[in-house]
PATISE-722645 format. One record per atom (N, C-alpha, C): atom name; x, y, z negated; residue number from 0; chain; residue in three letters. Coordinates in steps of 0.1 Angstrom, whole numbers, plus 5000, padded with zeros to 4 digits. Last residue first. Layout:
// residues N
CA	X	Y	Z	NUM	A	ALA
...
//
This chain:
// residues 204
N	8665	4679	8614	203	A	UNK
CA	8663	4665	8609	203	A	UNK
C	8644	4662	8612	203	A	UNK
N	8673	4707	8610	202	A	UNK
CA	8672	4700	8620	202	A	UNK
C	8671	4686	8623	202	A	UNK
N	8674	4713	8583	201	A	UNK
CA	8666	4720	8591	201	A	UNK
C	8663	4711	8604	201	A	UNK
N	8681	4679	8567	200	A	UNK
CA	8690	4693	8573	200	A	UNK
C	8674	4696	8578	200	A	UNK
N	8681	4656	8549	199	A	UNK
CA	8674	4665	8546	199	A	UNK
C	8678	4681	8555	199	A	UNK
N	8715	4649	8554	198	A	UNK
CA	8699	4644	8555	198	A	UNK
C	8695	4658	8549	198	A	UNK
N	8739	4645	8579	197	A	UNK
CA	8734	4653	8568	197	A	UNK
C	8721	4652	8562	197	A	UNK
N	8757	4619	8590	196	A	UNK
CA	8744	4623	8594	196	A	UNK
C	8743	4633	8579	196	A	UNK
N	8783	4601	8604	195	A	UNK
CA	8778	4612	8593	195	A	UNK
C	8768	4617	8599	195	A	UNK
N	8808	4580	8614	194	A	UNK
CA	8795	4585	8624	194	A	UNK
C	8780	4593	8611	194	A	UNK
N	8838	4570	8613	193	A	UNK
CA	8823	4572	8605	193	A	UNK
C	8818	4582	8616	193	A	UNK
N	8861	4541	8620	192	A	UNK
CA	8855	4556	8626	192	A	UNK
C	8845	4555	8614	192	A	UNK
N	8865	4518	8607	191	A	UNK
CA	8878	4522	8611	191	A	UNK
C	8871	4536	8615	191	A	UNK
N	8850	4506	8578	190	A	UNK
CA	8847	4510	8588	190	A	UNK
C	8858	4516	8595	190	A	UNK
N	8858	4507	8546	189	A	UNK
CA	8848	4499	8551	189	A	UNK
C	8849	4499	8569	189	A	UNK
N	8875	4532	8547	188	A	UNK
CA	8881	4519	8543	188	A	UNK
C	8873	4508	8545	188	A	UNK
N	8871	4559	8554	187	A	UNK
CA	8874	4547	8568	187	A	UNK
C	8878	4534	8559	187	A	UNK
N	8867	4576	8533	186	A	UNK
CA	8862	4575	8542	186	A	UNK
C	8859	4561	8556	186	A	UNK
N	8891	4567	8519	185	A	UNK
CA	8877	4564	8512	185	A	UNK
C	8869	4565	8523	185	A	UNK
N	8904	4583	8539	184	A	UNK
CA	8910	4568	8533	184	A	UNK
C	8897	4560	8528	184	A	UNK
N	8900	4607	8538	183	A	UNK
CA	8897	4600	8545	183	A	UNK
C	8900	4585	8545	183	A	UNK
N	8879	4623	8508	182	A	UNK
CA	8887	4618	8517	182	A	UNK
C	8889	4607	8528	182	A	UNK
N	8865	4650	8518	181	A	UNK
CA	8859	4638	8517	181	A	UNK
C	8874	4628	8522	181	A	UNK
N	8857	4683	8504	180	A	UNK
CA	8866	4677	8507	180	A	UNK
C	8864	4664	8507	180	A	UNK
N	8822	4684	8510	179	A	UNK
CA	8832	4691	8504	179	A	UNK
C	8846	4684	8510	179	A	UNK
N	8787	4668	8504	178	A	UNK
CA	8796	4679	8510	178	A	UNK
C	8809	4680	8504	178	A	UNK
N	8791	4631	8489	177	A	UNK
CA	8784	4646	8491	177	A	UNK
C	8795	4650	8502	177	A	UNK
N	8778	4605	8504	176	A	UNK
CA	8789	4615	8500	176	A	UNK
C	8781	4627	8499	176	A	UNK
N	8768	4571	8512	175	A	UNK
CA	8763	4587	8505	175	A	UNK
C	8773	4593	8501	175	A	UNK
N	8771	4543	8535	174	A	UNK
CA	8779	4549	8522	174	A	UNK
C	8768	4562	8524	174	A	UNK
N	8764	4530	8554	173	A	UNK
CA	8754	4528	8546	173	A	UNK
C	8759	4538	8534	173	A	UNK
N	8783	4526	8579	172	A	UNK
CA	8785	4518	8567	172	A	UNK
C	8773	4519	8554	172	A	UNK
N	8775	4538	8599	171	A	UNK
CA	8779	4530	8601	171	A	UNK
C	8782	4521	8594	171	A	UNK
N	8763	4565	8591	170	A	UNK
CA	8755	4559	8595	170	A	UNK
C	8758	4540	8596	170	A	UNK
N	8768	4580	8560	169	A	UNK
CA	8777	4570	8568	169	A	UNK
C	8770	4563	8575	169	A	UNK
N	8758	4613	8548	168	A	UNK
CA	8751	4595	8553	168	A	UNK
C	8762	4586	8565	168	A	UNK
N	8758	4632	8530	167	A	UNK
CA	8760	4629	8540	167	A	UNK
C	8756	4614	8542	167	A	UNK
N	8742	4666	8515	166	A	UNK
CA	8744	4653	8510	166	A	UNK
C	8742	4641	8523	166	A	UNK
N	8761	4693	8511	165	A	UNK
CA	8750	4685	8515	165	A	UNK
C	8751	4671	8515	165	A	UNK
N	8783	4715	8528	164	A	UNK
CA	8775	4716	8521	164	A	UNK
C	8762	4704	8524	164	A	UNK
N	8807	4697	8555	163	A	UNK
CA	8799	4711	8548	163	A	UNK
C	8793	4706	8538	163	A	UNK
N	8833	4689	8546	162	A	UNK
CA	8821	4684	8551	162	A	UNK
C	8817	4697	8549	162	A	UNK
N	8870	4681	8555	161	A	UNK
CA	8861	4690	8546	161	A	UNK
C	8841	4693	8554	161	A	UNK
N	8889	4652	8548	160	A	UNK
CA	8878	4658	8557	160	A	UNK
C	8869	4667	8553	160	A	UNK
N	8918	4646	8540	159	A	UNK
CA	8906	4651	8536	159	A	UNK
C	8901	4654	8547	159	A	UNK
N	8950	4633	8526	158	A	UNK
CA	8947	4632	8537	158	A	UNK
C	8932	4630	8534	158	A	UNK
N	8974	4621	8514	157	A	UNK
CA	8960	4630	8504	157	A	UNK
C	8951	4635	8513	157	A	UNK
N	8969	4589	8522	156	A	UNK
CA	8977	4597	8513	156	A	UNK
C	8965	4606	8508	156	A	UNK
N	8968	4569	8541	155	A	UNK
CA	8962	4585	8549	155	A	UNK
C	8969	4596	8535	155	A	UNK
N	8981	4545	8555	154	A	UNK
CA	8988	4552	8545	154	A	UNK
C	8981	4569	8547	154	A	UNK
N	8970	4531	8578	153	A	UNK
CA	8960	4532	8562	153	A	UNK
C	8967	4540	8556	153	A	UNK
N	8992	4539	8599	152	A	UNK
CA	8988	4524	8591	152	A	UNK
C	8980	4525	8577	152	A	UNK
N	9001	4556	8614	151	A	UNK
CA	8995	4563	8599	151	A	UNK
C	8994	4545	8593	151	A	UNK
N	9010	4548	8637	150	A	UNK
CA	9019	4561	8627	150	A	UNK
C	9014	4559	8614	150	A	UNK
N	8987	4534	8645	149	A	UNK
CA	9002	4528	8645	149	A	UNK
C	9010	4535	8635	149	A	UNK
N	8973	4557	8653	148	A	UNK
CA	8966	4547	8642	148	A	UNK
C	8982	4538	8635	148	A	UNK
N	8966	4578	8667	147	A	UNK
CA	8977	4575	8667	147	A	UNK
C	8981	4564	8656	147	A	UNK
N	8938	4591	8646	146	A	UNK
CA	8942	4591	8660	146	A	UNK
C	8957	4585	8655	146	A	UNK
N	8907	4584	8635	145	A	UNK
CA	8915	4584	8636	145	A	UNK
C	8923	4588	8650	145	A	UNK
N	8871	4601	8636	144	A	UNK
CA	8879	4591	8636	144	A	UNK
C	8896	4595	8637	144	A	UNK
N	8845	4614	8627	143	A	UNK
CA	8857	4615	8619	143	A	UNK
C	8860	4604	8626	143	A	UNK
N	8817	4634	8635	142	A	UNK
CA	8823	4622	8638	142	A	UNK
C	8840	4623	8634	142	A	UNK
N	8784	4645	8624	141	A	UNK
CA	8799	4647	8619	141	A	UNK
C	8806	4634	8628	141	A	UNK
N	8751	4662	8623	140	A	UNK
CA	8759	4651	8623	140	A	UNK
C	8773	4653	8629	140	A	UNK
N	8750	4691	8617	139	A	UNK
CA	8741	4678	8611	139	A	UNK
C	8744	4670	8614	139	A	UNK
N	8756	4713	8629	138	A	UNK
CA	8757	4715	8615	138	A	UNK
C	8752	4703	8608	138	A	UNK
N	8760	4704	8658	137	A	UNK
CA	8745	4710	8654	137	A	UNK
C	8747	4716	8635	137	A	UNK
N	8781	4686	8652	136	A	UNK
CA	8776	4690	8659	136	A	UNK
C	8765	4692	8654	136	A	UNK
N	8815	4684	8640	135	A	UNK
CA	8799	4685	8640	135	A	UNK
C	8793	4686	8655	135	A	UNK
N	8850	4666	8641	134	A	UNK
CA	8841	4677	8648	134	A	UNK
C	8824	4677	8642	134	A	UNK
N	8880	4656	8641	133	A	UNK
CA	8865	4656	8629	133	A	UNK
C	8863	4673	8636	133	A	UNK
N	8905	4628	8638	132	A	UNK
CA	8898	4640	8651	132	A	UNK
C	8884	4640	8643	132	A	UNK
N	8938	4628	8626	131	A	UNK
CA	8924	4626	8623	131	A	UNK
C	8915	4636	8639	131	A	UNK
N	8965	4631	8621	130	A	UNK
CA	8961	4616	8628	130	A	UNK
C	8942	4615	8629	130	A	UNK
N	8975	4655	8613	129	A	UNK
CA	8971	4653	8628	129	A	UNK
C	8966	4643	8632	129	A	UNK
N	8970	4651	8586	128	A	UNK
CA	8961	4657	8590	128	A	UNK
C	8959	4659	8607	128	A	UNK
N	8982	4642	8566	127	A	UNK
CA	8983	4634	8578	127	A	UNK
C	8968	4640	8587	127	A	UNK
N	8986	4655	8544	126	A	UNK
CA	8998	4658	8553	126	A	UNK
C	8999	4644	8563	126	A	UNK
N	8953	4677	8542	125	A	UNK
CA	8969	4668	8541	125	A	UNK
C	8977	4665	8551	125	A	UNK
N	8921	4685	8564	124	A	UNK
CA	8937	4690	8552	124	A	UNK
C	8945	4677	8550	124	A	UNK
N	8908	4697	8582	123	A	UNK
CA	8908	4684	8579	123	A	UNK
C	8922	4687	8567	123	A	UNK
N	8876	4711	8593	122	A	UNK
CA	8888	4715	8587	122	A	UNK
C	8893	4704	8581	122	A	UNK
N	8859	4704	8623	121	A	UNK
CA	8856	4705	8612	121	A	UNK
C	8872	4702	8603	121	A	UNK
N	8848	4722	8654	120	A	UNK
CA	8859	4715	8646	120	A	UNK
C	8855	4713	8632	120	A	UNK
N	8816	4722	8671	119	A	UNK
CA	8828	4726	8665	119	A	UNK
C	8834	4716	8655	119	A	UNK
N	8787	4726	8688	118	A	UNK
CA	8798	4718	8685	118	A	UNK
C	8811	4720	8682	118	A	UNK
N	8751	4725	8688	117	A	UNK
CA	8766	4732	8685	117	A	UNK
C	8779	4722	8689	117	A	UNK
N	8734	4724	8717	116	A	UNK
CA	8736	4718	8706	116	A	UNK
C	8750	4723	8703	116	A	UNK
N	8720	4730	8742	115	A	UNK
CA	8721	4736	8736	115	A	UNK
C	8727	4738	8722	115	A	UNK
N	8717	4706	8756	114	A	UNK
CA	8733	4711	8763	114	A	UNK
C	8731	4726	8750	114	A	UNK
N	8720	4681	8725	113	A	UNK
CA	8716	4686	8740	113	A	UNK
C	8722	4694	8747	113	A	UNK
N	8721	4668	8701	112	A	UNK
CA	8734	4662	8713	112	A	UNK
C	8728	4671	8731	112	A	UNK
N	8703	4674	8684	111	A	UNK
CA	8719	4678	8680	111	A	UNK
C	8726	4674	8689	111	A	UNK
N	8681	4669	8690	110	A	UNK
CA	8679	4683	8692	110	A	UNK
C	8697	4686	8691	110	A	UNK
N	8673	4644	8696	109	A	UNK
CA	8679	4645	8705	109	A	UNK
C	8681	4660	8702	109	A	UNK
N	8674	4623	8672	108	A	UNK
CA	8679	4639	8669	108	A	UNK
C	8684	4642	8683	108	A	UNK
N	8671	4597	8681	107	A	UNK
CA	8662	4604	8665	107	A	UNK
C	8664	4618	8666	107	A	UNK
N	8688	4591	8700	106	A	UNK
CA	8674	4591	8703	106	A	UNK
C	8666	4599	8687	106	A	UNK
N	8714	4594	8688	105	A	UNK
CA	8709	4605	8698	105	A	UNK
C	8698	4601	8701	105	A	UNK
N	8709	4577	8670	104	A	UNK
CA	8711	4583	8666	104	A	UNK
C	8706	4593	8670	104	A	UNK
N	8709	4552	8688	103	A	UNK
CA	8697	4555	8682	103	A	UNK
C	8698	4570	8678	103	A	UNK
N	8740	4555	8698	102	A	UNK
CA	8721	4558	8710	102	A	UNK
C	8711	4558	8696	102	A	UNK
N	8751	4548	8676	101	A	UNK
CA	8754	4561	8679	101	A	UNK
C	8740	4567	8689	101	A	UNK
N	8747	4526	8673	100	A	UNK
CA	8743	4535	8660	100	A	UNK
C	8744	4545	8665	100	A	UNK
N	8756	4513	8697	99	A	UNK
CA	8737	4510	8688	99	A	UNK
C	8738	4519	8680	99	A	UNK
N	8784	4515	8691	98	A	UNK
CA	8772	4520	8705	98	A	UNK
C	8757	4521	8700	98	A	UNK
N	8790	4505	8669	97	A	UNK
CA	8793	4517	8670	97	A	UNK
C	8782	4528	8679	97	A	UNK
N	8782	4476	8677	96	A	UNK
CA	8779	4483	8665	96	A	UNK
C	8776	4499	8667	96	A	UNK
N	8802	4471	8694	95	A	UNK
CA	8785	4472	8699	95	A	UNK
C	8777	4478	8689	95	A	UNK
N	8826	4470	8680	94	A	UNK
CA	8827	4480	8690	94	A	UNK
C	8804	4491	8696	94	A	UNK
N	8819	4449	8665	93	A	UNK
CA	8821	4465	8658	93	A	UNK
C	8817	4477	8670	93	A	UNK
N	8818	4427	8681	92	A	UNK
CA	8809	4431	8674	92	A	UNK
C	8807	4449	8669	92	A	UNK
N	8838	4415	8693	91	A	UNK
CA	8839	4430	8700	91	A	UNK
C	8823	4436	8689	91	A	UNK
N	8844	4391	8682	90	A	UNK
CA	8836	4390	8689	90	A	UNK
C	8837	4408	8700	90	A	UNK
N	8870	4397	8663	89	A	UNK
CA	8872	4390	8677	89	A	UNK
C	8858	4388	8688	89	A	UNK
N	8852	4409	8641	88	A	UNK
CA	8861	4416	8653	88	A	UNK
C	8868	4407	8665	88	A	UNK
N	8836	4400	8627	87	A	UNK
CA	8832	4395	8635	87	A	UNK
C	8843	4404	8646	87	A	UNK
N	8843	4413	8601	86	A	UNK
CA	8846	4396	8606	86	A	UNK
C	8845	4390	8614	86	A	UNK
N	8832	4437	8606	85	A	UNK
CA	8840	4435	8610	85	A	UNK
C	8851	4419	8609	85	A	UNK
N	8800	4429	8599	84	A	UNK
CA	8806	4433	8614	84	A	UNK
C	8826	4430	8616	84	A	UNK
N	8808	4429	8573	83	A	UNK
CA	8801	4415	8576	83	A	UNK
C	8803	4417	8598	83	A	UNK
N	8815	4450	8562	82	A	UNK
CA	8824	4438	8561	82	A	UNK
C	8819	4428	8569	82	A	UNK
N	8794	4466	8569	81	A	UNK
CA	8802	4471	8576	81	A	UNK
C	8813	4455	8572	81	A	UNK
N	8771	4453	8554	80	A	UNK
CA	8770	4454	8569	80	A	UNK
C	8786	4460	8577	80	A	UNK
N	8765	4452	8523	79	A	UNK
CA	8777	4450	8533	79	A	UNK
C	8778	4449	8546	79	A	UNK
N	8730	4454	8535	78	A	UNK
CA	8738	4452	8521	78	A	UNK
C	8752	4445	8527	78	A	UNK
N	8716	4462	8566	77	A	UNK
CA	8714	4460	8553	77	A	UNK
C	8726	4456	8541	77	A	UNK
N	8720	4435	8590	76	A	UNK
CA	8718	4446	8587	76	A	UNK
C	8715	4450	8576	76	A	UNK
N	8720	4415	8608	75	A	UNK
CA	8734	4417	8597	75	A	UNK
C	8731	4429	8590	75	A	UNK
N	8702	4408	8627	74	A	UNK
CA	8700	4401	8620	74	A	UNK
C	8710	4407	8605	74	A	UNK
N	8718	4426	8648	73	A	UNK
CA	8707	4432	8639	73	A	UNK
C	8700	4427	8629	73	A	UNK
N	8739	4407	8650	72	A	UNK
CA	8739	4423	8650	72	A	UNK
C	8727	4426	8643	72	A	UNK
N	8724	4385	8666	71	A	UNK
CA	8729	4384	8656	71	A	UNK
C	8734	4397	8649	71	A	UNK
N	8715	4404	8692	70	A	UNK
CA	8703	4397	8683	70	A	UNK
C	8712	4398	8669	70	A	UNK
N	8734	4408	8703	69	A	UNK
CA	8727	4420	8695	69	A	UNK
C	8718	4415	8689	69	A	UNK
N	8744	4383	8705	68	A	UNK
CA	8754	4391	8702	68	A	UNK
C	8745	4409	8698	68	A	UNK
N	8730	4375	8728	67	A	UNK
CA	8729	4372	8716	67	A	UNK
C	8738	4376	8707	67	A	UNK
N	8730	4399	8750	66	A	UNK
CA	8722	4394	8740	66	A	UNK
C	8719	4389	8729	66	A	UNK
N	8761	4391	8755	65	A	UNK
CA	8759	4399	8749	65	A	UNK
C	8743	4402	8742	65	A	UNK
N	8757	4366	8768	64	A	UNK
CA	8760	4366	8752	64	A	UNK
C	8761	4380	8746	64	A	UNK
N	8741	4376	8790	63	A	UNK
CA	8729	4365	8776	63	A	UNK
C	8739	4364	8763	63	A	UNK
N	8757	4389	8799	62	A	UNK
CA	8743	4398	8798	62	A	UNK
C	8740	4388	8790	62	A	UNK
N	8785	4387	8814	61	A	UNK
CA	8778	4376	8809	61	A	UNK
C	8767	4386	8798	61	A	UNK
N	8794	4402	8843	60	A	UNK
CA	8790	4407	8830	60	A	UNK
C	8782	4394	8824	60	A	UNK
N	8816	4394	8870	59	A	UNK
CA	8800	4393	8867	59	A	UNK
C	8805	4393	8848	59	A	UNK
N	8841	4417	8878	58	A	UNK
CA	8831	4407	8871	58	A	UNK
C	8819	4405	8867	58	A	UNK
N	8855	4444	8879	57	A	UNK
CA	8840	4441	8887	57	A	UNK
C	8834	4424	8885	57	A	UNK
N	8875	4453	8873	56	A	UNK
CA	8866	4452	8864	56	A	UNK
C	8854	4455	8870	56	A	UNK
N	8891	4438	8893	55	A	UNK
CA	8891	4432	8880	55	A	UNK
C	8878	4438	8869	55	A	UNK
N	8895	4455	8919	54	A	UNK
CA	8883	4445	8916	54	A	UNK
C	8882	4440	8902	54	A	UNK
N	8899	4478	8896	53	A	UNK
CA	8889	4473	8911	53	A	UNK
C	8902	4467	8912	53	A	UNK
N	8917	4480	8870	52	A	UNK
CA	8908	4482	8878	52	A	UNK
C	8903	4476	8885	52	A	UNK
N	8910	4458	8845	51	A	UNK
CA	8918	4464	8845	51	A	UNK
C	8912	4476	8860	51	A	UNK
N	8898	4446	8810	50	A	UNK
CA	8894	4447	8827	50	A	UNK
C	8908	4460	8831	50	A	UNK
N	8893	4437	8784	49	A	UNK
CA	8903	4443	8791	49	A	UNK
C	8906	4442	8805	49	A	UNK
N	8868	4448	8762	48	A	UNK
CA	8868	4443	8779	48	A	UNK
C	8883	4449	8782	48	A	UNK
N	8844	4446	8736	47	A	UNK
CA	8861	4448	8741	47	A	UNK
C	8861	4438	8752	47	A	UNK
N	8815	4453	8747	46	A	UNK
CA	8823	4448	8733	46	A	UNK
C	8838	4448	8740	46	A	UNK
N	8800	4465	8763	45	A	UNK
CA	8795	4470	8747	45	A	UNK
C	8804	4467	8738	45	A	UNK
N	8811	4467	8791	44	A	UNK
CA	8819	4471	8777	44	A	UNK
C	8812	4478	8766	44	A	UNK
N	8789	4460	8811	43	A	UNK
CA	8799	4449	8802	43	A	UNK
C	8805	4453	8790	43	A	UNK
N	8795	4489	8830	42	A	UNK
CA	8792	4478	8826	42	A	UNK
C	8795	4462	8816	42	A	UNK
N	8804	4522	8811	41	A	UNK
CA	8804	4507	8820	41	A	UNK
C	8800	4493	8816	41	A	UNK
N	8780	4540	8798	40	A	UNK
CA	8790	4528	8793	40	A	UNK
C	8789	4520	8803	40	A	UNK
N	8788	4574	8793	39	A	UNK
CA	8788	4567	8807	39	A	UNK
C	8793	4555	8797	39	A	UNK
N	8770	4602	8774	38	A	UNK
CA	8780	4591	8772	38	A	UNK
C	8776	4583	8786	38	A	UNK
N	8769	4638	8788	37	A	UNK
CA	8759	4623	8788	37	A	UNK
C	8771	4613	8786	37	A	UNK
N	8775	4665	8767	36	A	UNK
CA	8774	4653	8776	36	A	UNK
C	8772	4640	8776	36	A	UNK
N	8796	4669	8733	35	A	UNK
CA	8795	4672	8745	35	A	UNK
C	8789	4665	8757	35	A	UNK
N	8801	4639	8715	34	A	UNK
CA	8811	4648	8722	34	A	UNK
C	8798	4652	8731	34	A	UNK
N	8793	4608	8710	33	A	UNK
CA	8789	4621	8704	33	A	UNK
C	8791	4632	8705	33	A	UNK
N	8799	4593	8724	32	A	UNK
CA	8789	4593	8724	32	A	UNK
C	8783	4605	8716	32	A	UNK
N	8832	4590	8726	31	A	UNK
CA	8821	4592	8741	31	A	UNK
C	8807	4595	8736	31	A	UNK
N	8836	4587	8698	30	A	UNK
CA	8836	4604	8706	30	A	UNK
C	8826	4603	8718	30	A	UNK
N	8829	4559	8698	29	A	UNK
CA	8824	4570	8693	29	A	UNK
C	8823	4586	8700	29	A	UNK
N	8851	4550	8714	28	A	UNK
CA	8840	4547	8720	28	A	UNK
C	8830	4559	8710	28	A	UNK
N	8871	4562	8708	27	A	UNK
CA	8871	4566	8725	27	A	UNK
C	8856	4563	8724	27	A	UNK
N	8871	4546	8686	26	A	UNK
CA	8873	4559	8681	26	A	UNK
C	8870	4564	8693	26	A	UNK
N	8869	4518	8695	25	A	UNK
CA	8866	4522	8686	25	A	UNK
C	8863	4539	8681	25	A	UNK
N	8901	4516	8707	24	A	UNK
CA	8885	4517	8719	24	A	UNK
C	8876	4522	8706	24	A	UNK
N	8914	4524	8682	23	A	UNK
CA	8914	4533	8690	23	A	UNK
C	8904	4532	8698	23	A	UNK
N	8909	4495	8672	22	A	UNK
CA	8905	4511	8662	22	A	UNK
C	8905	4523	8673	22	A	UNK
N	8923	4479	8692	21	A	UNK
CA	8909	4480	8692	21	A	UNK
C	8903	4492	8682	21	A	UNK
N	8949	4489	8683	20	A	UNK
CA	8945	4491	8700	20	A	UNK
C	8925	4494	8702	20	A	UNK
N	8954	4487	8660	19	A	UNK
CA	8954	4494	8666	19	A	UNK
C	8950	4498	8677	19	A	UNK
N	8954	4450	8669	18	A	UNK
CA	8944	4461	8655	18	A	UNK
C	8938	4472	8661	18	A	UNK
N	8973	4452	8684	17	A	UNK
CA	8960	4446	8692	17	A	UNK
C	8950	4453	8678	17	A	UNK
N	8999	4453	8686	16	A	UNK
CA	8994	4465	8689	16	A	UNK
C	8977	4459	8690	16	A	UNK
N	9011	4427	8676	15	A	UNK
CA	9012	4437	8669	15	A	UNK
C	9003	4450	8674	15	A	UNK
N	9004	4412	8697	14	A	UNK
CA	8993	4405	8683	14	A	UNK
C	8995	4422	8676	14	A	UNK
N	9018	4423	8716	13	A	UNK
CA	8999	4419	8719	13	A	UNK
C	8995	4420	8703	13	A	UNK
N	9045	4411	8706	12	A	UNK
CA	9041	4427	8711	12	A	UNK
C	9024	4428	8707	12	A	UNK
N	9037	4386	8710	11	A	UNK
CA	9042	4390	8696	11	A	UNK
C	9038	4402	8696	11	A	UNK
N	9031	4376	8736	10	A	UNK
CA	9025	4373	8729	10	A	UNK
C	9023	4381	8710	10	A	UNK
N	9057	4388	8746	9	A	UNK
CA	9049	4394	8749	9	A	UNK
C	9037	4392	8740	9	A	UNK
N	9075	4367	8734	8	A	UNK
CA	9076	4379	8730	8	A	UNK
C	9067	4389	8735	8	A	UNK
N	9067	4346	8748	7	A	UNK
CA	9066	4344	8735	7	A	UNK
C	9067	4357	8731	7	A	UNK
N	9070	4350	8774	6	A	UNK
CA	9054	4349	8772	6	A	UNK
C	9052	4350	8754	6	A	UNK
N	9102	4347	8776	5	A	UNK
CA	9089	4365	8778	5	A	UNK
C	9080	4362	8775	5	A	UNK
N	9101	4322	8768	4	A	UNK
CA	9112	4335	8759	4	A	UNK
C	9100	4349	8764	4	A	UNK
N	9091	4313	8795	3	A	UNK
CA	9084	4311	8776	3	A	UNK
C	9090	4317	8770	3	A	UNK
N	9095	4306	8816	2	A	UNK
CA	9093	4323	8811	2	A	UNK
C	9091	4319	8798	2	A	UNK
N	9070	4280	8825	1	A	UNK
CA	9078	4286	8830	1	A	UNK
C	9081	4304	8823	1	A	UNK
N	9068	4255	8796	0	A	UNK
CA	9062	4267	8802	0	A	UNK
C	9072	4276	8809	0	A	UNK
//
């Protein structure tokens, strides 16, 4: 192979930043949907697309595997759903995951993603407290994901997400927490992002 000293060490770099890499589309792809404003999903990228610009990420879109790819998805539903998605991370499964939980979500509660809808910080404590991004919206659904993923490698320590008051709902893994200090380690150990719904809220 022409370069093989550079293909082999580029190859190495890829494998190391590629976890990380996808936790982070992962966490870009959440926020896009829950943040402020209408989520934009280009075409194709329900599941990991490393398209680069025009023309590259003007490919014809293979639309039947991604079909079957939400059929099998919603066939997985129910009792370990979040282990059983993420087995499936060379598929980009998680990523499509993320997308589906998050549009239904905004279709159930279009009252917490409108232009009238709250949206504030939510108080994150320990001493890995910059690696985390944790906002509400409306007082009733919560998006907690990581940041700078590389730095922190799971080591979140004593590292908390403080919820409000109330009994929460891990849309994306099926988990129940109460309100209060939630840690984040316990938080993200099934799931790299959470996507929190407060039940029983006013606004439910």
């Amino acid at each position: 192979m022409e370069h093989e000293p550079f293909v082999r060490e580029l190859e190495q770099f890829v494998e190391r930043v590629k976890l990380p890499g996808r936790v982070n589309s992962l966490a870009q792809t959440l926020m896009k949907h829950t943040a402020p404003g209408v989520p934009d999903l280009y075409q194709g990228t329900e599941v990991w697309d490393l398209s680069l610009v025009d023309p590259d990420n003007r490919r014809p879109v293979d639309y039947e595997r991604r079909k079957e790819l939400l059929r099998e998805m919603r066939a997985m539903m129910g009792e370990n759903v979040a282990a059983r998605l993420m087995a499936r991370m060379e598929d980009g499964m998680p990523k499509m995951w993320v997308i589906h939980q998050a549009l239904r979500l905004r279709r159930e509660r279009p009252e917490c993603f409108g232009a009238e809808a709250g949206y504030s910080p939510l108080a994150v404590q320990g001493s890995r407290s910059e690696h985390v991004v944790a906002y509400l919206r409306s007082d009733t659904v919560a998006t907690v994901t990581p940041r700078m993923t590389m730095k922190v490698m799971d080591a979140w320590r004593d590292t908390a997400v403080v919820l409000p008051e109330g009994t929460w709902t891990n849309r994306l893994t099926g988990a129940a927490m109460a309100g209060g200090a939630v840690s984040v380690k316990a938080l993200l150990r099934e799931f790299p992002v959470a996507l929190l719904v407060r039940e029983g809220s006013a606004n439910a």
